[in-house]
Structure formats: C-alpha cells, structure tokens
MIKOL-986704 format. One record per residue (C-alpha): residue number from 1; residue in one letter; x, y, z. Coordinates in Angstrom, 2 decimals, decimal comma, m for minus. Example, Ala and Ser with C-alpha at 12.3 -4.5 7.8 and 13.67 -1.06 7.14 Angstrom:
2
{site 1 'A' {12,30 m4,50 7,80}}
{site 2 'S' {13,67 m1,06 7,14}}
END
This chain:
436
{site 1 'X' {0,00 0,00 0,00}}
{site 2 'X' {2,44 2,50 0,71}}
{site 3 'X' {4,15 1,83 m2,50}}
{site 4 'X' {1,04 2,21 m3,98}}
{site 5 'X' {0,33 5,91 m2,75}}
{site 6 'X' {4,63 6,28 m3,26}}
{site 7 'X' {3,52 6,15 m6,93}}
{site 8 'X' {0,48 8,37 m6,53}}
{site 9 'X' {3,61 11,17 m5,93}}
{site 10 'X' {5,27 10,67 m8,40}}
{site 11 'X' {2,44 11,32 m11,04}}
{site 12 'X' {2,31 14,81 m13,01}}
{site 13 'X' {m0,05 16,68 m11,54}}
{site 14 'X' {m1,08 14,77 m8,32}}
{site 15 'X' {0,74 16,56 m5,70}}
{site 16 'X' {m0,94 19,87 m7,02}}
{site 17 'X' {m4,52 18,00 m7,19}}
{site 18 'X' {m3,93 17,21 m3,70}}
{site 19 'X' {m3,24 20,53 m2,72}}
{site 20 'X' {m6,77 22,14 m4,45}}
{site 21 'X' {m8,24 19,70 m2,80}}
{site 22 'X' {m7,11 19,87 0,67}}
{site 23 'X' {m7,65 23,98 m0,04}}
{site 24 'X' {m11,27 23,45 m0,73}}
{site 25 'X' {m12,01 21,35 1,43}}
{site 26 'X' {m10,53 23,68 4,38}}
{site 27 'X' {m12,91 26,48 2,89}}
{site 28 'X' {m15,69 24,09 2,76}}
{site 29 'X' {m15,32 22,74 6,70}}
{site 30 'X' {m14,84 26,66 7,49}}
{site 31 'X' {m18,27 27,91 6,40}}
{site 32 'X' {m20,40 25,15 6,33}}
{site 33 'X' {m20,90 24,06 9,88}}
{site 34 'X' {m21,13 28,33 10,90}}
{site 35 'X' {m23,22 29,76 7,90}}
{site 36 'X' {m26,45 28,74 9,94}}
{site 37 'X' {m25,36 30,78 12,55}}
{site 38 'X' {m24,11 33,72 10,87}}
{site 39 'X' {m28,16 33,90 9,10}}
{site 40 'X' {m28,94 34,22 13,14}}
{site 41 'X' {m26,34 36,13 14,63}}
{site 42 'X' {m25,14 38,67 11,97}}
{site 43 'X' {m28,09 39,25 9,69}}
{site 44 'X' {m30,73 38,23 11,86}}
{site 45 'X' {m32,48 35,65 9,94}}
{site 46 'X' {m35,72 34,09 11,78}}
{site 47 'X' {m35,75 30,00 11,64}}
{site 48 'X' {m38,03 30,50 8,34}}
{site 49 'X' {m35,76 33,12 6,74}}
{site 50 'X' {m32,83 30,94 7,40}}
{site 51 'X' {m34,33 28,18 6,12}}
{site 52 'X' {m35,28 29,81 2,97}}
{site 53 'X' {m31,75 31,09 2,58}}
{site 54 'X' {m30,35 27,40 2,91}}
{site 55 'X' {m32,80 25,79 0,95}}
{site 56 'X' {m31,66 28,20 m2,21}}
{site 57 'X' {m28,22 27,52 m1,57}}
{site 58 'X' {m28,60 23,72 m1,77}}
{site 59 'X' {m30,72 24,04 m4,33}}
{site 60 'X' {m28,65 26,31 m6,53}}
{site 61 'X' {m25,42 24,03 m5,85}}
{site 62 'X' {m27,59 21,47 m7,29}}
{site 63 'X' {m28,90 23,01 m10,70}}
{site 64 'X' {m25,05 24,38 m10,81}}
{site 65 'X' {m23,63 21,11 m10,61}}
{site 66 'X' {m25,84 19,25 m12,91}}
{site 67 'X' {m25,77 21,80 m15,86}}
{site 68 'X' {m21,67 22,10 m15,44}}
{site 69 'X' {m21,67 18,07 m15,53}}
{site 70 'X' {m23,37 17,82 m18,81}}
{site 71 'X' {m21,97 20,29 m20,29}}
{site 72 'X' {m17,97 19,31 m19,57}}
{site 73 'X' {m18,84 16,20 m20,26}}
{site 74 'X' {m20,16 17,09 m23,65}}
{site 75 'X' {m17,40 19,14 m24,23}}
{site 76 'X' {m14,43 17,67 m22,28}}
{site 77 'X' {m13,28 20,57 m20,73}}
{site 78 'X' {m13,32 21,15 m16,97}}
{site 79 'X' {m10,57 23,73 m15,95}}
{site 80 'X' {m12,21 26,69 m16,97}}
{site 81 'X' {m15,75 26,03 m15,35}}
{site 82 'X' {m14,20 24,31 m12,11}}
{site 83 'X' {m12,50 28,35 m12,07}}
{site 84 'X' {m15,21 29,83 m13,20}}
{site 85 'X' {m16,97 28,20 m9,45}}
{site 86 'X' {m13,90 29,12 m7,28}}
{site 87 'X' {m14,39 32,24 m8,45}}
{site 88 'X' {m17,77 33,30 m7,46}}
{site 89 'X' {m17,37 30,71 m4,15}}
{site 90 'X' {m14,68 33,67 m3,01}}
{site 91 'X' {m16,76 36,42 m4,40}}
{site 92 'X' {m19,70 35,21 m2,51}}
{site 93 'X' {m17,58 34,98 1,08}}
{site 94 'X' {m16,03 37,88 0,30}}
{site 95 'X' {m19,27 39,87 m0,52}}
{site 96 'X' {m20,63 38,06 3,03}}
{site 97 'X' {m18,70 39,73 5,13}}
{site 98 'X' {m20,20 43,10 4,08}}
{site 99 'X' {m23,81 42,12 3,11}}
{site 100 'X' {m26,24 41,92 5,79}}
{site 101 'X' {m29,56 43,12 3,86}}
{site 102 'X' {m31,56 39,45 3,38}}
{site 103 'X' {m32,66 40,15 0,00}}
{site 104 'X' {m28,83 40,64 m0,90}}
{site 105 'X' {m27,62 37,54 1,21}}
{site 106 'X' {m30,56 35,54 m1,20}}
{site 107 'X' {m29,24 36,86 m3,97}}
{site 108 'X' {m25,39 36,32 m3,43}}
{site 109 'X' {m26,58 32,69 m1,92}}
{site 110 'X' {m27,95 32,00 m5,31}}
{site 111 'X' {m25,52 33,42 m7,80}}
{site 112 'X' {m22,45 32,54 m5,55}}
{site 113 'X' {m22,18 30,46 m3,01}}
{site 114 'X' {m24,81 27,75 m4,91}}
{site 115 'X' {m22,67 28,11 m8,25}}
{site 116 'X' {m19,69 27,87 m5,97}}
{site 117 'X' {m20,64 24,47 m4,86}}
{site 118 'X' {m20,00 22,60 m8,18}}
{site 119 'X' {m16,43 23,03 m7,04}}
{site 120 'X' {m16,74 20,01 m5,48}}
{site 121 'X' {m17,71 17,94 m8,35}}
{site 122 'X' {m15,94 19,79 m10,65}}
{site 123 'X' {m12,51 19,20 m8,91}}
{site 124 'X' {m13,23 15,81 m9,60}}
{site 125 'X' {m14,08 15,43 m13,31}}
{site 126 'X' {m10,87 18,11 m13,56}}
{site 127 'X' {m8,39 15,48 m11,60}}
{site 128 'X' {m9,84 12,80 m14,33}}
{site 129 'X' {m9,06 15,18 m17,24}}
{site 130 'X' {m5,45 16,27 m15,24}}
{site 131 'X' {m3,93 13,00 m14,35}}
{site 132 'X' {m1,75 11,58 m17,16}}
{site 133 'X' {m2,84 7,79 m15,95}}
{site 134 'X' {m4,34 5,28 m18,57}}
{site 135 'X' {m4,71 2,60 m16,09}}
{site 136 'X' {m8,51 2,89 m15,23}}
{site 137 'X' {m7,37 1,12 m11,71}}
{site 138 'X' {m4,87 3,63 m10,51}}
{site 139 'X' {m6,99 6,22 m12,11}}
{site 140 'X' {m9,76 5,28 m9,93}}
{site 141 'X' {m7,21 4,88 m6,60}}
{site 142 'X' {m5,75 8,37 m7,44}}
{site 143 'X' {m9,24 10,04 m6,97}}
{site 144 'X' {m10,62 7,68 m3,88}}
{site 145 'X' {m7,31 9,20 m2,22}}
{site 146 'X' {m8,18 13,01 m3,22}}
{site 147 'X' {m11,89 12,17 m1,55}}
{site 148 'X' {m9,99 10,83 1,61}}
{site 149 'X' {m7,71 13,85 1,20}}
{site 150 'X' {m11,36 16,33 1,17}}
{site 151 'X' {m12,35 14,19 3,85}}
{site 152 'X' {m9,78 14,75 6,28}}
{site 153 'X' {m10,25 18,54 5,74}}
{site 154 'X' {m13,61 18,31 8,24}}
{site 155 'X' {m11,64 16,69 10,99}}
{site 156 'X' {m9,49 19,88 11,67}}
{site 157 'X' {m11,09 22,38 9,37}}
{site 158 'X' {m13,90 23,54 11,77}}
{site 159 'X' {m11,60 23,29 14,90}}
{site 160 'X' {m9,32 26,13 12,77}}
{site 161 'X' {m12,51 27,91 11,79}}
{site 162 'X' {m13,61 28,21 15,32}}
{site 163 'X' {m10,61 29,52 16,22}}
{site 164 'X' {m10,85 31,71 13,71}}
{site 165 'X' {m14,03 33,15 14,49}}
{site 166 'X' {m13,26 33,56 18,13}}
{site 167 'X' {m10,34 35,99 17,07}}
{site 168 'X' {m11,66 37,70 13,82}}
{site 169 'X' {m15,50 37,24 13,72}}
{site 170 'X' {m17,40 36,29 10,56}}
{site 171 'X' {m15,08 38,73 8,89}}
{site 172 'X' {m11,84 36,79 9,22}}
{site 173 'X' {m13,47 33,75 9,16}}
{site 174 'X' {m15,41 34,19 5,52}}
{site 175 'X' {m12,38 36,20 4,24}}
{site 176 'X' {m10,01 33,35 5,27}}
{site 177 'X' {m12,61 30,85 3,18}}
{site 178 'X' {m12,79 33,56 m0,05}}
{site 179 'X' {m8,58 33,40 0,23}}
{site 180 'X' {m8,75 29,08 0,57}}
{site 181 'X' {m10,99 28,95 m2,25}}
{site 182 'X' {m8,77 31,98 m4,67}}
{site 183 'X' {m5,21 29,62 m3,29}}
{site 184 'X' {m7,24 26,57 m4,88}}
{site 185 'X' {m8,11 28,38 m7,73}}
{site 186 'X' {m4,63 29,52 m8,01}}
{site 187 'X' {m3,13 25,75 m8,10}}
{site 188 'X' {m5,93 24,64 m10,69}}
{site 189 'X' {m4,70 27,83 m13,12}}
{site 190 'X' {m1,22 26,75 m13,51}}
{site 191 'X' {m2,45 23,03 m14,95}}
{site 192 'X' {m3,76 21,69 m17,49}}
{site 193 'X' {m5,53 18,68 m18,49}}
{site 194 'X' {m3,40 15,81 m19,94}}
{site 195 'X' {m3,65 14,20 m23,44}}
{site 196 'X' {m3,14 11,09 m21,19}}
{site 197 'X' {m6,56 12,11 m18,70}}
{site 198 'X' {m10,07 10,76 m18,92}}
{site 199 'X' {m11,79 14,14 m19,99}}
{site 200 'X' {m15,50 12,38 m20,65}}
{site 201 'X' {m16,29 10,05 m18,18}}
{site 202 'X' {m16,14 11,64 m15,50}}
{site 203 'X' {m18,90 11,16 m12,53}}
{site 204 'X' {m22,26 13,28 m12,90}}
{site 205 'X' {m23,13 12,29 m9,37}}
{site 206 'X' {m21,60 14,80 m7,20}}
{site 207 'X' {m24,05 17,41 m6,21}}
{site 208 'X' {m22,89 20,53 m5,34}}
{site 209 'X' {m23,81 21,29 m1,86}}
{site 210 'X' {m20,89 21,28 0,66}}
{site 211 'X' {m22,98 20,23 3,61}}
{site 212 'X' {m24,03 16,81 2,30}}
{site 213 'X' {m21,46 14,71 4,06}}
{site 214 'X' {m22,75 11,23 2,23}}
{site 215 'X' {m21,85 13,05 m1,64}}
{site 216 'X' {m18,35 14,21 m0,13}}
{site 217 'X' {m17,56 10,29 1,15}}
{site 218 'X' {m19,29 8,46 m0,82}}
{site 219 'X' {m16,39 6,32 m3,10}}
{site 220 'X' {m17,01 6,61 m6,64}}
{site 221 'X' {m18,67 3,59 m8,54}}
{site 222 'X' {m16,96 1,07 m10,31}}
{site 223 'X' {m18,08 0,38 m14,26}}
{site 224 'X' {m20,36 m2,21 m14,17}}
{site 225 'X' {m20,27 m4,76 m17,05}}
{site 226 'X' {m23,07 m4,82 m20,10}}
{site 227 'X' {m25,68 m6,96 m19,59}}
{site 228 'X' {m24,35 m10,01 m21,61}}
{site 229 'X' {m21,41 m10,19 m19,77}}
{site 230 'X' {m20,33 m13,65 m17,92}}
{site 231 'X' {m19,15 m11,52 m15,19}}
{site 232 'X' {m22,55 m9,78 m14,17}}
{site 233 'X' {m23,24 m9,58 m10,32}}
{site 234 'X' {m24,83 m12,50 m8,97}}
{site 235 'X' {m27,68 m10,32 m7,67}}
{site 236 'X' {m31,12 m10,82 m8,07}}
{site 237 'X' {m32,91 m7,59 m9,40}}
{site 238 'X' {m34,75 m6,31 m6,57}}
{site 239 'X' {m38,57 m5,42 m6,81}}
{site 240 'X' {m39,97 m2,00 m7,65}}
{site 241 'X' {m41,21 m1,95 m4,54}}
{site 242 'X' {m38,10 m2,66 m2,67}}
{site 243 'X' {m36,47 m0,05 m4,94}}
{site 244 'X' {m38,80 2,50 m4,15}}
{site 245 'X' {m38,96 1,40 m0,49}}
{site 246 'X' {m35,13 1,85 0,06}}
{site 247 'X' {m35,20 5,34 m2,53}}
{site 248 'X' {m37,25 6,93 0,38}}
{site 249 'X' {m35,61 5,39 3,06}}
{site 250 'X' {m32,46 6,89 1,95}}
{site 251 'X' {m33,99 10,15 1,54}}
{site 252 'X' {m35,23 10,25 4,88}}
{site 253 'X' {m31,89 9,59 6,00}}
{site 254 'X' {m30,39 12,70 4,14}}
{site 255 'X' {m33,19 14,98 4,98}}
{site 256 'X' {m32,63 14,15 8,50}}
{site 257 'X' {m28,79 14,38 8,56}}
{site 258 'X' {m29,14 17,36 6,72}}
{site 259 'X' {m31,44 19,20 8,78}}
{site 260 'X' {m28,99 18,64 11,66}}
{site 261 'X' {m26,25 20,16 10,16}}
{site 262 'X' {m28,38 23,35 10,38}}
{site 263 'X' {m29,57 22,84 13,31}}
{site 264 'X' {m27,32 22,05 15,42}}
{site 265 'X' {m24,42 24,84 15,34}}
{site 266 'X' {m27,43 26,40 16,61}}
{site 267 'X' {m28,94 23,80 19,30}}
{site 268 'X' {m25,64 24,36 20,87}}
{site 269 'X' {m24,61 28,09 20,94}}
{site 270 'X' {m28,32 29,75 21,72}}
{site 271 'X' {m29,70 26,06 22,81}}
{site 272 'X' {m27,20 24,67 25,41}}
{site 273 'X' {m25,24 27,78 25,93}}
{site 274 'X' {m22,11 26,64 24,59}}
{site 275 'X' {m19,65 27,49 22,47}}
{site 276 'X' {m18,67 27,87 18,75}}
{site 277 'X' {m15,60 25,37 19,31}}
{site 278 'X' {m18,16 22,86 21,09}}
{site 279 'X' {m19,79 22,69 17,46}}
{site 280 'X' {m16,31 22,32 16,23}}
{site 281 'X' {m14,70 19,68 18,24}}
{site 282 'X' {m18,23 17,79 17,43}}
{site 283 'X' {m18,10 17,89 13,93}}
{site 284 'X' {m14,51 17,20 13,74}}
{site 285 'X' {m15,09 13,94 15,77}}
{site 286 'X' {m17,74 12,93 13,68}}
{site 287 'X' {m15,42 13,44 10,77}}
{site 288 'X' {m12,38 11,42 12,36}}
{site 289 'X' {m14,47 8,68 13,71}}
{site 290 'X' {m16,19 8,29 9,78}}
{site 291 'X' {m12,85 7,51 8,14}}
{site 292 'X' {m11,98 4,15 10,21}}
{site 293 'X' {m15,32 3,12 9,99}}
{site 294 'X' {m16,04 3,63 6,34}}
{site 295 'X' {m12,00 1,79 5,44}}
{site 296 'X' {m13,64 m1,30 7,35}}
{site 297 'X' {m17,06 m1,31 5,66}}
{site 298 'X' {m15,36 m0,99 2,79}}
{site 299 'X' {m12,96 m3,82 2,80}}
{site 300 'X' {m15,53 m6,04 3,78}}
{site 301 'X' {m18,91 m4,34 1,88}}
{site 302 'X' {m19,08 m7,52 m0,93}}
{site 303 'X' {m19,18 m9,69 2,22}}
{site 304 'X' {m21,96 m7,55 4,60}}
{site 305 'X' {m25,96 m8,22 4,05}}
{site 306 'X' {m26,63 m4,44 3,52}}
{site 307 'X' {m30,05 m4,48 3,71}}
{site 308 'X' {m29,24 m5,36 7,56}}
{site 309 'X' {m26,68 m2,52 8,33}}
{site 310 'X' {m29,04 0,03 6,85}}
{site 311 'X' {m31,64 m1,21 9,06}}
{site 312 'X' {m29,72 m0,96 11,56}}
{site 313 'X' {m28,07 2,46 10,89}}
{site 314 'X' {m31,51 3,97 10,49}}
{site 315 'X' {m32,06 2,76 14,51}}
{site 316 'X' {m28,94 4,73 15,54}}
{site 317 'X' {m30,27 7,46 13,66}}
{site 318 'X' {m33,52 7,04 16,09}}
{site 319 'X' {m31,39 6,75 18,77}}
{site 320 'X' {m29,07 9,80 17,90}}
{site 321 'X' {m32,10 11,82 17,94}}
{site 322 'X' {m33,86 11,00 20,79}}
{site 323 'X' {m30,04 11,53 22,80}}
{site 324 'X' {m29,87 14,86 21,26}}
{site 325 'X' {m33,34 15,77 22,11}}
{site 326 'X' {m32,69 14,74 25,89}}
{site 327 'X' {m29,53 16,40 26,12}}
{site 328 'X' {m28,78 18,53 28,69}}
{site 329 'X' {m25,59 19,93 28,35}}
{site 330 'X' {m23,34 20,19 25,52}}
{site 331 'X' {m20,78 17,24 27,18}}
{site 332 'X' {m23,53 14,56 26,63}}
{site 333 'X' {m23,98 15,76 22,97}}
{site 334 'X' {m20,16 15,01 22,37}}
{site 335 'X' {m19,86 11,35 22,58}}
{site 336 'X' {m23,39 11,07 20,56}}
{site 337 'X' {m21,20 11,84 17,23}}
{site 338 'X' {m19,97 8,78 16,79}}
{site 339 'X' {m23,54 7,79 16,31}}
{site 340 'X' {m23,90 9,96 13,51}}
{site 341 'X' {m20,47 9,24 12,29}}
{site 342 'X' {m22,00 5,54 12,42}}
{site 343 'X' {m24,84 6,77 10,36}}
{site 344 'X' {m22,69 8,50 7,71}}
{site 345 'X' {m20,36 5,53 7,28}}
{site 346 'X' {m22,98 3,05 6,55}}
{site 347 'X' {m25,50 4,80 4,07}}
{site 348 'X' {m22,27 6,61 2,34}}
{site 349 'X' {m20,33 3,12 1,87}}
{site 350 'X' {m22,93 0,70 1,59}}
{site 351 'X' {m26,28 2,64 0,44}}
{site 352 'X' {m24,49 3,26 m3,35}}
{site 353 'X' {m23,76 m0,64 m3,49}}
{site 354 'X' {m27,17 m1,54 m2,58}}
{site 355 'X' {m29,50 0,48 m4,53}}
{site 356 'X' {m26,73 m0,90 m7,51}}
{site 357 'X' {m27,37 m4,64 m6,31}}
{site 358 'X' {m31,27 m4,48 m6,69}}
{site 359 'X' {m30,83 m2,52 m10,24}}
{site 360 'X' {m27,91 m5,06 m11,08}}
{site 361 'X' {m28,52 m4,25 m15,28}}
{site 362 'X' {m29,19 m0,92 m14,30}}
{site 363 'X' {m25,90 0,78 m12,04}}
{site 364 'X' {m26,23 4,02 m13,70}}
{site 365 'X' {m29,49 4,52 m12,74}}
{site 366 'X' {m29,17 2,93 m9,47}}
{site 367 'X' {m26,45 5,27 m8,82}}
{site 368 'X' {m28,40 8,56 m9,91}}
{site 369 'X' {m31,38 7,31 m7,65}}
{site 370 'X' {m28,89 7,00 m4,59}}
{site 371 'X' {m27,63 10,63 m5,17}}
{site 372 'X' {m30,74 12,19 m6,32}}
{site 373 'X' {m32,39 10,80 m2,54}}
{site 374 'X' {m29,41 12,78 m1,32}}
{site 375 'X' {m29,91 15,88 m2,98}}
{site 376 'X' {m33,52 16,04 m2,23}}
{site 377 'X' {m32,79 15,25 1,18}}
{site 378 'X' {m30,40 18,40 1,10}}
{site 379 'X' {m32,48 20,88 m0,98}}
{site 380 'X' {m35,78 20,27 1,99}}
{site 381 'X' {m33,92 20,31 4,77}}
{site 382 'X' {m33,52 24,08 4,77}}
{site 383 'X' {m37,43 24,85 4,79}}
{site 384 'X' {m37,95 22,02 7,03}}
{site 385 'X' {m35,80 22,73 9,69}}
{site 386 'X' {m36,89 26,37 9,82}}
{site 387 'X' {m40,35 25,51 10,04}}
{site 388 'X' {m39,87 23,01 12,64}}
{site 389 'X' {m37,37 25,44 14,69}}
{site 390 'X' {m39,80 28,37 14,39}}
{site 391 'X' {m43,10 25,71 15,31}}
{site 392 'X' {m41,60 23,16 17,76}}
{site 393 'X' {m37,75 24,45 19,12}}
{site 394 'X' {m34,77 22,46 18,91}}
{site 395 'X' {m35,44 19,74 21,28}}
{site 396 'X' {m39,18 19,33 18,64}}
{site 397 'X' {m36,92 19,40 15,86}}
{site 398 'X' {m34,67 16,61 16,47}}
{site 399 'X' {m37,52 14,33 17,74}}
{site 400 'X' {m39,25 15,02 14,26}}
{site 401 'X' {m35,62 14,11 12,57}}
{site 402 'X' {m36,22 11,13 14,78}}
{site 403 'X' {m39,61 10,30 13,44}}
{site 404 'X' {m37,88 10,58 10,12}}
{site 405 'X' {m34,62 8,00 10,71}}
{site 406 'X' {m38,06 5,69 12,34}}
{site 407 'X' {m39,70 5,67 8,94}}
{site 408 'X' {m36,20 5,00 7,28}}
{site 409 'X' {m36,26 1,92 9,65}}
{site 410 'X' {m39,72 0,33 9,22}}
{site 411 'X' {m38,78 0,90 5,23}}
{site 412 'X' {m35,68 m0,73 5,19}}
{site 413 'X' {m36,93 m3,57 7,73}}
{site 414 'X' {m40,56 m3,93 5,60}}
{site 415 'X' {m42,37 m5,59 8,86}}
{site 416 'X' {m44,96 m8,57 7,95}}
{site 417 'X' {m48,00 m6,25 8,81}}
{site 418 'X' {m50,50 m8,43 7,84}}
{site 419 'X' {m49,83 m11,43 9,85}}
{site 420 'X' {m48,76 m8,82 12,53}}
{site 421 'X' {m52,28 m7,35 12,58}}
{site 422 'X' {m53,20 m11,14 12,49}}
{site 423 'X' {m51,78 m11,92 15,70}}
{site 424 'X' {m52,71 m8,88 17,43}}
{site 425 'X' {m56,56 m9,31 16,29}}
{site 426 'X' {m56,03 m13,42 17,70}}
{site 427 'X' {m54,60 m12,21 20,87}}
{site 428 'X' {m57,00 m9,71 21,49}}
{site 429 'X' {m59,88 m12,32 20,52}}
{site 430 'X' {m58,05 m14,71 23,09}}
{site 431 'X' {m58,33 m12,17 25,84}}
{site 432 'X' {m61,83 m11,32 25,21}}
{site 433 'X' {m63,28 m14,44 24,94}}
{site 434 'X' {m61,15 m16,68 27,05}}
{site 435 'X' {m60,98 m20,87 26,24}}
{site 436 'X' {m63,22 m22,15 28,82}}
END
C-alpha cells in the first residue's frame, strides 16, 4: 500500500490536485458548519428566513452542478468552469462579510455560493481530465485518495474555523474561506488537463452542496459490465417496490442528517449555551471517527448483508435523535457523534452498493437514484428545519428528525403487517373471549 500511494507522488499533476483539494475542502469545513449561525447572529435571519436562505443555496449548488456536468462532459473541458466556481465561491464569502440586507444575502446565496458548490464535483471530473494515468485502476485509486484527502479537511477544518471566528468574527473567518478557495483556484490555473486524462467520463453524481457529508464520502462507482457479460453480479434484481422502499428510506436519512447540520451549530450556541468550538470539536469527531469506519465497511462491503446494516443504521439514527433531544448539556452531545459518524459511514459506503445490487442491469441509474435521494434530502432540509425550529424548538426538531430516521427503519426492515395485525386481532380475541 504505501508503495502504492509512493507512486500516486510521483504522477504529473497529483501533488498539485492534492493541494486544491485539501484547499477546498478547508474552505468548505470553514463555512459550512457556521453559515447557519451567521443567518442568526449577523443578519438576523428568523428559523423560516434561514431556512429559505439554505434551501436556495442547496438548491442552486444542485442546478449548478448538474448543468456544469453535462456540459464538460459534452465538451471535455473542466478547468475553466471548475474556475469559473472558485471564483464566485470567493466572491460570494467575500461579498458576506459586508452584506447583511436578506434580499442581498438571497441573492449572493444563489448566484455565488450555490454556483460555488459545483467546485466540489468539478474538482473531480478536472483530476480525471489532469492526471496523465491510462490505467482505469490507478486512475480510480488516485481520486478515492483526493476524496480521503477532502475528507480529512472536516476533521481539523472547523476546529481552525472556530478559532478563527473567536479571534476575527465572521469577517476573518469568511475572508479566510474567499482566500482558501482563490489559493485553490490559483493551483488549478497553472495546470492543465493531460492528453493522457479521462476528460469524458467523469462522474455526474456529485451534487454541489458542501454540507451533504454522504456526496463528499461516498467512493465513486466502479463500471459495471453490459448486460451479456459472464461476469454480471450474482444479484437478483430487486422489486420495484423494494427499490422505491429503500429510494425513500435513503432520503429520509439525508433529509434528516441534513437538517442537523443546520440545526445544530445552533442547538448548541443559543440552545445549550455553549460554544462555537463545542460545534467544532463535534463535527470534527464525527469526521475522524467516519474515516476508520467507512476503510472497514469498505474492505468487507461484498461480504456484509446491507439491507441489515441500513436497518440498523436507520435505529442509531432514532437513537441519535432521541439523545440529542434529551440532552442537557453540551458534554452529553459530544460522545453522541460517533452515532452519527455511524450513520454517515454506513448509508455513504454501503447505500451506493445496494440500490446498484437491486438494479444489477441498471448501475447508472441505481447510482443517480442513490444521489438524487441525497440531494432532495439536502435541498428540503432548509425549509424544514426552519419551520420546525420556528413551530416546535430544537429539542421538537430533532424528535421530528427522529420520526424521520423511524420511517427509514420500518422501510428498510418492511415488517410482515399483515400477519402482525393477524396476531394482534387473535390475541386480542383470546383475551376477550377466554378458552373455557
């Protein structure tokens, strides 16, 4: 293995990838986990307003990313649009630390920061064109390592952004993020794509919103073979029911995990009473107790029944929740990450497989559906969370996302309800009229 990544370093044009990546990633785990609570504490954004302004953002990232997919895949050409993004991410940060009018922060949320968030997919398909690699294998290892390289960025980045904000405000810390994302944009303009790269297959499935941990981890698919192959997987095709079942499910899931990484910057500071660097040293657990969890589910994925595991991550989602809901102090809500990190770990590394093992002639569309429940999940939590906030409270809100990882649960586990209702209407027979 290490000679492996030894000749990872020694390709053109890795060294720098790695760099723009580690960059945006840094101005990614900045923002992300504090942008709820600037909406609250800077421009003074009600639950609904913030919601709004999140829901726009995600949703803008989305359209963004899908429109610059096609089109650099029809075109094979990714530097100029993955600069084009870096360039109105550090616009946007840069214009937030003036702005404060809510009409303006829509507007920059829109044009900006949502258009900023291809950068994440974008960096991608660029590092396919970039890398002079003709071996599909390596080619593939070279970008799983660039994802692990993004993902490491959230176990220190908001620790550093904390600090940051304790000692500059939102100023420093959106003008440090508008100078990560221009130093990343600065790497990607000195390269170029090779003659060598893979300019037009590169994945469509990375949606652009920087909060949706599951599209950040998630490990790229592996080609799948035609139909008429020997070698096709020895799964049988699942149902459309079971399809559909597990589609929502998974969306659940998202929309849940999503709505929490609104909520809860703010659940702590105004909620608990504690501190920004509480919210960091959470979400930077989360993010270091994800990585050994998803390199073990991983390595052993072809052997795990998945159906099982998402079952059973759904019911640490429930129990997540409820823990976060019953918290009393911020100390109790520490520990309670690696529950999440659980969470994130299974539907990232094994959801992907098995949406592709019940659509076994289908793993392109199997793979769309998987990110596509994401995305949805990402674009409603926004509205829903504000709602919920401004109706319920954050204690409400979580035991609502707990409602939500319980439907992911009886959908994943599909309970016999028939001969369930069967027994209950025999034992209730049984105790009404008693065998003499």
């Amino acid at each position: 293995m290490n000679s492996r990544f030894g000749r990872l370093t020694r390709i053109h044009s890795f060294m720098p990838l790695a760099g723009a990546t580690l960059m945006l990633g840094i101005a990614m785990s900045f923002t992300a986990p504090y942008l709820s609570l600037f909406g609250v504490e800077q421009a003074g954004m009600t639950p609904l307003k913030l919601g709004l302004f999140m829901t726009l953002i995600a949703a803008s990232g989305v359209i963004a990313s899908a429109w610059a997919g096609k089109w650099s895949d029809k075109h094979g050409h990714h530097r100029g649009l993955l600069l084009a993004a870096l360039i109105a991410a550090s616009l946007g940060f840069l214009l937030l630390c003036f702005v404060r009018n809510y009409g303006a922060l829509l507007a920059i949320g829109v044009a900006f920061l949502g258009a900023g968030g291809s950068a994440m997919s974008l960096v991608f398909s660029f590092a396919r064109a970039a890398l002079p690699v003709r071996d599909e294998a390596e080619r593939a290892f070279a970008l799983a390592t660039l994802r692990t390289v993004l993902s490491m960025a959230w176990v220190f980045g908001p620790s550093v952004g904390a600090l940051v904000l304790a000692g500059a405000g939102f100023y420093g810390l959106f003008l440090f993020a508008a100078a990560s994302f221009a130093a990343c944009g600065a790497i990607v303009w000195r390269m170029r794509e090779s003659p060598a790269g893979d300019p037009h297959s590169a994945p469509t499935h990375y949606a652009g919103d920087p909060a949706t941990s599951l599209e950040v981890m998630t490990p790229e698919p592996a080609e799948a073979p035609p139909p008429s192959s020997p070698h096709m997987p020895p799964h049988a095709p699942g149902t459309q029911r079971q399809i559909w079942r597990s589609i929502v499910a998974l969306t659940l899931i998202g929309l849940a995990a999503n709505a929490t990484m609104i909520v809860l910057p703010l659940y702590v500071v105004h909620g608990l009473k504690g501190t920004r660097l509480d919210v960091s040293i959470m979400l930077g657990l989360g993010a270091f107790l994800e990585i050994p969890m998803m390199l073990a589910l991983g390595a052993r994925g072809s052997t795990l029944v998945k159906l099982n595991w998402l079952a059973a991550c759904a019911a640490v989602h429930v129990v997540y929740f409820i823990a976060v809901a019953a918290a009393g102090t911020v100390n109790v809500l520490i520990p309670m990450q690696a529950f999440n990190a659980f969470v994130v770990a299974v539907t990232s590394c094994l959801g992907m497989t098995y949406m592709q093992d019940l659509m076994p002639r289908s793993p392109g569309a199997a793979t769309a559906l998987f990110f596509n429940a994401s995305r949805v999940g990402s674009i409603l939590s926004g509205v829903l969370s504000g709602v919920l906030v401004a109706g319920l409270g954050y204690r409400g809100t979580f035991l609502v996302c707990g409602c939500l990882a319980l439907g992911a649960l009886i959908l994943f586990a599909d309970p016999p309800w028939k001969r369930i209702a069967q027994r209950v209407r025999d034992a209730w027979d049984d105790w009404r009229h008693p065998a003499q």
